[in-house]
N, C-alpha and C positions, 0 to 999 in steps of 0.2 A: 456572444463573442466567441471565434474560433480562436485558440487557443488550446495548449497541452502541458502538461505538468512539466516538461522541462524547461519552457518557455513563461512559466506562471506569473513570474515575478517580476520577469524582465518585460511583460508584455504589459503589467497594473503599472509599472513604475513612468511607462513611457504614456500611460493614459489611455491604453485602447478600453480600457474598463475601471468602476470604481473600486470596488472588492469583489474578492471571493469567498466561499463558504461552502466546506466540505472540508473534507480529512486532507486538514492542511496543516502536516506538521509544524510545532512553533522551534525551530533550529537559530542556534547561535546565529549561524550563516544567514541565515533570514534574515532575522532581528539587526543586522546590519544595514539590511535593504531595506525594509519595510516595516509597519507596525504591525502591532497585532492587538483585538480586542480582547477583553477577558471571553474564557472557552466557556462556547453556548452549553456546548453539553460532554460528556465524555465519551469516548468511544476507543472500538482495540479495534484490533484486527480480526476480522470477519475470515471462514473460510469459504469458498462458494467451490461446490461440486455439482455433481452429475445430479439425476433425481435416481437415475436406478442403483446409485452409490448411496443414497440415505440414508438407510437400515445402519451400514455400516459407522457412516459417520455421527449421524444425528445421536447416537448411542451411545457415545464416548461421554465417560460422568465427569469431566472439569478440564480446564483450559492446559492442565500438564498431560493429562492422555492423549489429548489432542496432539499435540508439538508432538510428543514421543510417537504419536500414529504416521505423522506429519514424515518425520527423520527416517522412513524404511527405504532404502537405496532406490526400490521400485513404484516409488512414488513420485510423478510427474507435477512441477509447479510452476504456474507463469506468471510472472512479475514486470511494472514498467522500472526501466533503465532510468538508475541513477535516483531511485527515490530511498526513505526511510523500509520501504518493504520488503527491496532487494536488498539492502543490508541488514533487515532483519534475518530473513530470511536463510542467508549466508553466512552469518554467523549461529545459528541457532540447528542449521538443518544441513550439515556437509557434506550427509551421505543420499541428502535426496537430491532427483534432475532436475537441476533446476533450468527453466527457459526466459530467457531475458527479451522481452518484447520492447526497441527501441520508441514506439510510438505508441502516445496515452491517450488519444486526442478520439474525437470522435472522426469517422470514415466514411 
C-alpha cells in the first residue's frame, strides 16, 4: 500500500489497508482514531550515519553521549514533518540544523 506517515492513519481508517507495523508511535491523538495492539517489541530511536563517520559515532559509550554528540551547532539532522522524531528532536537538540523533510513515503 502507498502511503506516508502523515497520511497513516487517515488512509487504515478509510480501509486502503488493515494495519500497520513499525515505529508507530501509540499517541493520545492516535488512540482517538485508532486502536492499538500490545507493543511487539520495544524500540528508541536509532541514529543512522555515514559509514566514513563510524569510528566517530559507533564509539560513543551510552545513549546520553550520543544526544550530547547529537546537540553540537555543526551537526546536520533530517527528520519527516510532523512526527514524534521532529519533536523529539527539537526539543532535545536546539543548537543542531535540523532539516525537516515534508515527505515519508517511498519515491
Amino acid at each position: 500500500v502507498n502511503t506516508t506517515w502523515h497520511s497513516l492513519v487517515d488512509d487504515q481508517r478509510a480501509g486502503r489497508f488493515d494495519l500497520a507495523v513499525g515505529g508507530i508511535t501509540n499517541t493520545l491523538q492516535r488512540q482517538k482514531l485508532v486502536a492499538f495492539a500490545r507493543t511487539l517489541e520495544e524500540g528508541g530511536k536509532m541514529v543512522l550515519f555515514r559509514s566514513d563517520q563510524a569510528r566517530g559515532w559507533a564509539g560513543l559509550p551510552n545513549a546520553s553521549a550520543v544526544w550530547e554528540a547529537l546537540g553540537r551547532p555543526d551537526v546536520r539532522i533530517g527528520v519527516n514533518a510532523g512526527g514524534t522524531n521532529q519533536k523529539e528532536v527539537e526539543a532535545r537538540l536546539p543548537r543542531t540544523q535540523i532539516h525537516v523533510y515534508p515527505y515519508n513515503g517511498l519515491q
